[in-house]
C-alpha positions as CSV (number, residue, x, y, z in Angstrom):
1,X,23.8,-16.5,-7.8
2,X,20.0,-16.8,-9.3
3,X,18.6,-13.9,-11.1
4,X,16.2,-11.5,-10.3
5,X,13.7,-13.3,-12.5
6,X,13.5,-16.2,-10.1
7,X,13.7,-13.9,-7.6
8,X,10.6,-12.0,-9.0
9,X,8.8,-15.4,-9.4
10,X,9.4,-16.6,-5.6
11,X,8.0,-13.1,-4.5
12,X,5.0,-13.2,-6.4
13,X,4.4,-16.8,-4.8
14,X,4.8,-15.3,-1.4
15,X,0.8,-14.9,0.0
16,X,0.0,-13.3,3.6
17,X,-2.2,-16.1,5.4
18,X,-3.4,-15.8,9.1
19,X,-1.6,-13.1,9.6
20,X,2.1,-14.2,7.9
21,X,4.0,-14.0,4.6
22,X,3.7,-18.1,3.5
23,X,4.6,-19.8,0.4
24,X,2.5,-22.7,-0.2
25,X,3.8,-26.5,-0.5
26,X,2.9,-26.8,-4.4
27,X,4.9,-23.3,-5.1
28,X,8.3,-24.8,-3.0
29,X,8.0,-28.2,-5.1
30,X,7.9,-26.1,-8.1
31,X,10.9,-24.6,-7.4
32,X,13.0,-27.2,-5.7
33,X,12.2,-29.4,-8.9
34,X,9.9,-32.2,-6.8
35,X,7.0,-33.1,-6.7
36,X,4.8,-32.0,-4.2
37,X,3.9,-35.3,-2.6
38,X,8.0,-36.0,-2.1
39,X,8.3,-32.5,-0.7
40,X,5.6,-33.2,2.1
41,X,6.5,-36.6,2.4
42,X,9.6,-35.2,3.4
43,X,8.5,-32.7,5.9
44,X,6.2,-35.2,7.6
45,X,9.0,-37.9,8.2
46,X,10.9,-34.4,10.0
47,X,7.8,-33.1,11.6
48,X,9.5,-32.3,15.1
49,X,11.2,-29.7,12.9
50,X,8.5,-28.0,11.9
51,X,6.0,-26.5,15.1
52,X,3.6,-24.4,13.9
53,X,5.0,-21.4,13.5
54,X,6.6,-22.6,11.0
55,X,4.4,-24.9,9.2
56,X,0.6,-25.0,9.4
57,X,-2.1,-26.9,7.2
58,X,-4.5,-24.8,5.7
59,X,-8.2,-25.3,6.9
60,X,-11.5,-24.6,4.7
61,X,-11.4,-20.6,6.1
62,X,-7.9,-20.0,4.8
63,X,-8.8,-22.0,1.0
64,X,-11.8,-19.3,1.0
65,X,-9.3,-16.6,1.2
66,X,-6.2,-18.6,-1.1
67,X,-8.9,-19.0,-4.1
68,X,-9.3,-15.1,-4.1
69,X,-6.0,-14.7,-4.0
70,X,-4.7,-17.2,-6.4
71,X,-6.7,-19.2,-8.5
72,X,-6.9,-23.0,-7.0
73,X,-9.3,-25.8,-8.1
74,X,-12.5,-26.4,-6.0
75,X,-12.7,-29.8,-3.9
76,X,-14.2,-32.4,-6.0
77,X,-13.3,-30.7,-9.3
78,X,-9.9,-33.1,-9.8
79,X,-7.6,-30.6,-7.7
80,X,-5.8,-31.8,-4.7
81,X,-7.4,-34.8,-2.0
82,X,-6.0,-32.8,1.1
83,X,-5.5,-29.1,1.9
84,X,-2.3,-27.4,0.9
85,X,1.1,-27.0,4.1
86,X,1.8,-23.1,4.0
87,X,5.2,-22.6,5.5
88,X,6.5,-19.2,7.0
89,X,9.7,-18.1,6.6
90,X,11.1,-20.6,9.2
91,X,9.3,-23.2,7.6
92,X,11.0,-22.6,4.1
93,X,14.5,-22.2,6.3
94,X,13.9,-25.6,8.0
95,X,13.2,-27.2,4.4
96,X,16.4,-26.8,3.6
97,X,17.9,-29.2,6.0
98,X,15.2,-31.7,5.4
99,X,15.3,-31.4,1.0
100,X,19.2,-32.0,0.7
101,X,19.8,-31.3,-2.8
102,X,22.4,-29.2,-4.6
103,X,19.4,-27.1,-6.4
104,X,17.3,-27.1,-3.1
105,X,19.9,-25.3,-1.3
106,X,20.4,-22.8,-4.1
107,X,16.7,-22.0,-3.9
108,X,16.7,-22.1,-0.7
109,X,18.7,-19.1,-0.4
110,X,16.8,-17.4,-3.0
111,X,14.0,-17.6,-1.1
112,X,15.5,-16.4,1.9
113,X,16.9,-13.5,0.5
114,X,13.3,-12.4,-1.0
115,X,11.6,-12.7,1.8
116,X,14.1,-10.2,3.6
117,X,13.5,-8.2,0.6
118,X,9.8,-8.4,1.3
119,X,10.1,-7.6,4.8
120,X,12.6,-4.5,3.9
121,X,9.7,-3.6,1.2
122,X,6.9,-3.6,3.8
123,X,8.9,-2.1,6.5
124,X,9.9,0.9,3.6
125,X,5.8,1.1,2.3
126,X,4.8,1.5,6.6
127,X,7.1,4.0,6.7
128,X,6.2,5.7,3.6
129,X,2.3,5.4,4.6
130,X,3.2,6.8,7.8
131,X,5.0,9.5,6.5
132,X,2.1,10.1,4.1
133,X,-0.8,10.4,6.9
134,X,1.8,12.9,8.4
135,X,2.0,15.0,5.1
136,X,-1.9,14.7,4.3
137,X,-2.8,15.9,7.9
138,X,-0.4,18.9,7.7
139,X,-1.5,19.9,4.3
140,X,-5.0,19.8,5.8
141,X,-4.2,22.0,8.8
142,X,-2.5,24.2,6.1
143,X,-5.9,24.2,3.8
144,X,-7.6,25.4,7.2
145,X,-5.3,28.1,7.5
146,X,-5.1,29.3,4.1
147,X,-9.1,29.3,3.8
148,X,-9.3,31.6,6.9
149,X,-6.2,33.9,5.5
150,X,-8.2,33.6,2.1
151,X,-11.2,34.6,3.6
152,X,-9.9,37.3,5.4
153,X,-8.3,38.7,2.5
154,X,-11.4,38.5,0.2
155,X,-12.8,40.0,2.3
156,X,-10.3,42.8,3.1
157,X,-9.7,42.9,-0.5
158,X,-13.7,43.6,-1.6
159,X,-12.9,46.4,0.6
160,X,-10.3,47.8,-0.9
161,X,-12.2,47.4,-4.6
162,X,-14.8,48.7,-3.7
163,X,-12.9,52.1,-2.5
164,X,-11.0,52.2,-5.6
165,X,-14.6,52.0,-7.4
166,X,-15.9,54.9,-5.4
167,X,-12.6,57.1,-6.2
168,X,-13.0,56.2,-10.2
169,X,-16.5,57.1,-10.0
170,X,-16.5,61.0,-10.8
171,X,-18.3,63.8,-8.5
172,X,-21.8,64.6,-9.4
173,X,-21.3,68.0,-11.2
174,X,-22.6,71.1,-9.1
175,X,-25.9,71.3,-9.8
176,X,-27.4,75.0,-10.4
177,X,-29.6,76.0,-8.1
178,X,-33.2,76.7,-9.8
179,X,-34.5,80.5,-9.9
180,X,-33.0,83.6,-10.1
181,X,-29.7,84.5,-9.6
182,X,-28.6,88.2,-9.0
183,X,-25.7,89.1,-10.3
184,X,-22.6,90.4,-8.1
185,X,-22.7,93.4,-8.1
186,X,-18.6,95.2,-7.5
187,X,-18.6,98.6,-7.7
């Protein structure tokens, strides 16, 4: 069994292109041990096993979007004569019958097994975003309640200060009336 360090290493290689989880064919030579000329030699002496849903040539629109995802020589700068094979999972399960090598089979599987793990991973984050917009638009309706309790009972509450204020405030003393006062007179 391979450890989860090559394991880590085939997931980082794994890019979404057109729409799909790919590994390109430099990253597969890398890890089968070829080169990458043997490995699409290979492929294209066995091209009625690959269709193109599992196997597809990169065109200039998808090397715009692979250089800002990975870092990839420009053409004419010494990097590669001819646009890079991207292989979907299929693809990658196909290779295994065309590279027949102890160590390509052992990769093999490890790449099958991360990409299930990638495809449990996004299955778990969709469900975890869904579950998130769920949460988010419940707390909101919550807010929306609490600020109209809240307001209600601000205002109910100013109320009720403002009573207590008026009962701590004392009485005005009796005031005296002004003049002359006769006195009561009991006999």
């Amino acid at each position: 069994m391979m450890t989860v360090a090559l394991q880590s290493l085939i997931g980082s290689r794994i890019l979404v292109m057109r729409e799909q989880r790919v590994m390109l064919d430099t990253d597969l030579a890398d890890l089968y041990g070829t080169q990458t000329r043997v490995l699409v030699q290979a492929v294209k002496r066995n091209l009625e096993r690959f269709p193109q849903d599992f196997m597809f040539q990169l065109e200039n629109h998808d090397l715009v979007a692979l250089r800002s995802q990975i870092v990839i020589s420009k053409t004419g700068r010494g990097g590669r004569r001819t646009a890079p094979y991207a292989f979907t999972e299929q693809g990658v399960a196909m290779l295994s019958s065309v590279l027949n090598s102890p160590r390509a089979i052992n990769v093999n599987i490890e790449i099958m097994r991360t990409f299930v793990q990638v495809r449990e991973m996004a299955a778990t984050h969709g469900d975890l975003a869904k579950r998130l917009d769920e949460l988010e638009e419940q707390s909101a309706a919550l807010a929306l309640k609490q600020d109209t309790f809240a307001q209600n009972t601000r205002t109910q509450l100013k109320q009720v200060f403002e009573a207590i204020r008026q009962l701590m405030t004392p009485p005005d003393p009796p005031k005296r009336q002004i003049g002359f006062v006769a006195p009561d007179s009991r006999d």
